[in-house]
C-alpha positions, 0 to 999 in steps of 0.5 A: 479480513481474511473472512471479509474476502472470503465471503464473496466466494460464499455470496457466489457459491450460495447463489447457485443454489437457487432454483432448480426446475426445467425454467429456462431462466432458472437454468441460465442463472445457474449456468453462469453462477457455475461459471462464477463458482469457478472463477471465484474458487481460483480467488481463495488463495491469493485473497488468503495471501492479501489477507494475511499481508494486511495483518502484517500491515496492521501488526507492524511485521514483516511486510516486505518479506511478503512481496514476493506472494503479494505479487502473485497474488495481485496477478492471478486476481488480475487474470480471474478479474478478467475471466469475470469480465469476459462472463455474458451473464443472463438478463436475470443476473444482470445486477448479479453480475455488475456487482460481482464485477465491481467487488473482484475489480476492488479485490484486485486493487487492493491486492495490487497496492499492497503488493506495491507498498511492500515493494516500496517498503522493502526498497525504501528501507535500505534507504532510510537507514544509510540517511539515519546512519549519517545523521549518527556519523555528523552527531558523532563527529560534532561531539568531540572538540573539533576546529571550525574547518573539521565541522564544515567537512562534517557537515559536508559529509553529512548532506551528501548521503542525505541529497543521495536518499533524497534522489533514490526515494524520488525514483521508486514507485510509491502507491498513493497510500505512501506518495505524500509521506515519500513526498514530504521526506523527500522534501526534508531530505533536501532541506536538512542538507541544504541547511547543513551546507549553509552552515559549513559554507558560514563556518569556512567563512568565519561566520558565527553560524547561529541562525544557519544552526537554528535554521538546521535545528528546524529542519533536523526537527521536522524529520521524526524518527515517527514518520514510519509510523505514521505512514504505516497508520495512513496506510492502515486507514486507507486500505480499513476504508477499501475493505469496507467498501469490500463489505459493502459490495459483499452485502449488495451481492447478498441482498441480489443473492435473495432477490434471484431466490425470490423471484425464480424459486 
């Protein structure tokens, strides 16, 4: 990806070197091409950034530990977005332009939102494992012989930090790559407690507890220890379709770069 990014700065900076007589136009173009040239410079560094975040998406590493640059990065092609923006390109490089706008904008969004699923990654984690480590504490619990009345307080004791998860994942801010996993294990969350109360209010009440066990059963079960992979797999698939329309923009901006040489060579 890294080469990806990189090669819009390329497409720019070749671009200036078209032309090169007294033509008026010639001269326009090459002005603001050196403007862009600036510009697109200031961009290497937090693209590198980006890019070396998106492999730690992709290879399943450390992405929170990242946050901090990401974050930066997301700024400071912010800032130069809107550098380019401020730009009054030549009527030559109208097309130019729109295309460079449109590529830096999706540079910048993409940068944001990986720096916003690191954030979330990094918060959510502690979250997660104190919900895992409670479903470890009711299965240590239920293991050992254990009167009716000691299984519903463990039970109990089971969907408090599950309902305390729940709540502290609906407050944290998810980019829409992650908002429908969040979504659905918040909404688990809530159902394995509710089920785990029902089963402990069914064991004080002298109830045999079979279907409210078999109701737990179903809602322990579509909890998966492989959501996180999957969520990371659907992240990995919509920021692939990003940088892919990232390409697409570096070639437009090539197939103008040839059509500028053409016509003021």
């Amino acid at each position: 990806m890294t080469r990806r990014l990189a090669a819009a700065i390329g497409v720019v900076l070749l671009v200036a070197g078209c032309g090169g007589s007294d033509n008026s136009a010639e001269k326009d173009v090459s002005t603001y091409i050196q403007d862009v040239n600036s510009i697109q410079h200031g961009l290497s560094l937090p693209l590198g950034q980006v890019a070396l975040g998106y492999r730690q998406l992709a290879t399943g590493s450390n992405l929170p530990a990242m946050q901090p640059k990401l974050a930066k990065s997301a700024v400071t092609i912010r800032k130069l977005e809107r550098r380019v923006d401020a730009l009054d390109p030549p009527p030559e490089a109208i097309r130019l332009d729109a295309t460079i706008r449109r590529l830096v904008h999706g540079e910048s969004q993409l940068a944001e939102e990986l720096a916003l699923l690191a954030a979330y990654v990094h918060d959510a984690a502690p979250v997660l494992a104190r919900a895992t480590a409670a479903g470890k504490s009711l299965h240590e619990a239920l293991s050992v012989p254990r009167t009716r009345a000691a299984q519903a307080t463990a039970l109990e004791a089971y969907a408090t930090p599950l309902d305390t998860a729940a709540k502290q994942l609906a407050k944290l801010e998810a980019p829409p790559v992650v908002a429908p996993s969040r979504r659905t294990q918040i909404q688990t969350y809530r159902l394995i407690a509710a089920r785990a109360r029902a089963l402990a209010t069914a064991l004080r009440n002298g109830k045999s507890g079979a279907q409210e066990v078999h109701d737990l059963q179903l809602a322990v079960a579509s909890s998966s220890s492989a959501q996180a992979q999957k969520t990371r797999i659907a992240a990995i698939k919509a920021f692939n379709r990003r940088t892919a329309k990232l390409r697409r923009l570096e070639a437009d901006a090539q197939r103008e770069r040839n059509r500028l040489e053409r016509t003021l060579s």
